[in-house]
C-alpha positions as CSV (number, residue, x, y, z in Angstrom):
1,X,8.7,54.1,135.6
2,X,9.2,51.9,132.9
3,X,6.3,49.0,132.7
4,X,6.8,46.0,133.3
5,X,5.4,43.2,130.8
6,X,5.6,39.3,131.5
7,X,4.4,36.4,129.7
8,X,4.8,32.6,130.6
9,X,4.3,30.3,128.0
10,X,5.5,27.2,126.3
11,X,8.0,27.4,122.9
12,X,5.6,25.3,121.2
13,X,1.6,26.8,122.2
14,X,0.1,28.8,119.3
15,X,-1.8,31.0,121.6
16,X,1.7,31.9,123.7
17,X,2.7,32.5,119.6
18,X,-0.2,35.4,119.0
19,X,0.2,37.2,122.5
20,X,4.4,37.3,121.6
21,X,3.6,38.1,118.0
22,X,0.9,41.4,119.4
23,X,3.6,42.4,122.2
24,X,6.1,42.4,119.3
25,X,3.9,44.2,117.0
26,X,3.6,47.1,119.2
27,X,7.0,47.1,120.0
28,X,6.2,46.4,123.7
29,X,9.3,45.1,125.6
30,X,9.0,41.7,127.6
31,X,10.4,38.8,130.1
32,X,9.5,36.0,128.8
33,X,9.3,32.3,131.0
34,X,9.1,29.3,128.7
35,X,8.2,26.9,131.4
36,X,8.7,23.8,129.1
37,X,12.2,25.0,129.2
38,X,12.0,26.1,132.3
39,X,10.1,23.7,134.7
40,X,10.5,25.8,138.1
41,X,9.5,28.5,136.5
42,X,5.5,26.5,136.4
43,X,5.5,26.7,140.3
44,X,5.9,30.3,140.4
45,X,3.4,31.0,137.4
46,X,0.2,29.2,139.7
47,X,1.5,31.3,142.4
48,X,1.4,34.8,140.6
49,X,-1.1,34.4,138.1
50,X,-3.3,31.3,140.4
51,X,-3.8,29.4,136.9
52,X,-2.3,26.7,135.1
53,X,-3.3,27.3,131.0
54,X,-0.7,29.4,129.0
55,X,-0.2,32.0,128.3
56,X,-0.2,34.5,131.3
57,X,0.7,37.8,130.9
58,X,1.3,40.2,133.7
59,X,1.5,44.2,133.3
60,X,3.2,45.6,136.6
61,X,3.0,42.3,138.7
62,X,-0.7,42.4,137.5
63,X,-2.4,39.2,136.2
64,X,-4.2,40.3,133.1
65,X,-4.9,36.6,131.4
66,X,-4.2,35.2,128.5
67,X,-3.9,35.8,124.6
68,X,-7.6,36.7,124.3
69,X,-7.6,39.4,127.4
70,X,-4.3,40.7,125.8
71,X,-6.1,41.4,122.7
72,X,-8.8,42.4,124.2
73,X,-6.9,44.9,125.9
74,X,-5.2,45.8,122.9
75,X,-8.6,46.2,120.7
76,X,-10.5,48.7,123.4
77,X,-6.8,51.1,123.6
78,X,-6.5,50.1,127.5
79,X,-3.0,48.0,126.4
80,X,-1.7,51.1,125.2
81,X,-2.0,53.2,128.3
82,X,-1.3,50.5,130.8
83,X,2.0,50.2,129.3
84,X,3.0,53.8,128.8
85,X,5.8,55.3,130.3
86,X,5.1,57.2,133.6
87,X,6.2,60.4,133.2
């Protein structure tokens, strides 16, 4: 199974910025929701993730948080195997 990465953010929030610039770093494929572009997109955000400050990143339908928790993630290796491919 391939895992499944999504981030909702605005096109203009530095911290939406650093979690797109670490997913592309590590070559980590995502579906990205600019809800300033997007506006209905905001509705559906507080429904999966239950918060209203961007970013929100979900790994498998799973809120993680924001750009800190990404990095977080990311620092500790746990990024790494929540997005590898299931063999």
């Amino acid at each position: 199974m391939t895992p499944k990465v999504e981030v909702y953010g605005t096109s203009f929030c530095r911290h939406c910025l650093a979690a797109r610039q670490l997913l592309d770093a590590r070559n980590i494929s995502y579906t990205e929701y600019l809800i300033d572009l997007m506006p209905l997109e905001r509705a559906e955000m507080l429904r999966r993730c239950g918060r209203k400050k961007v970013p929100q990143i979900l790994i498998n339908n799973v809120p993680i948080g924001g750009d800190e928790d990404l990095m977080a993630l990311d620092a500790s290796g746990e990024l790494t195997k929540l997005v590898s491919v299931a063999d």
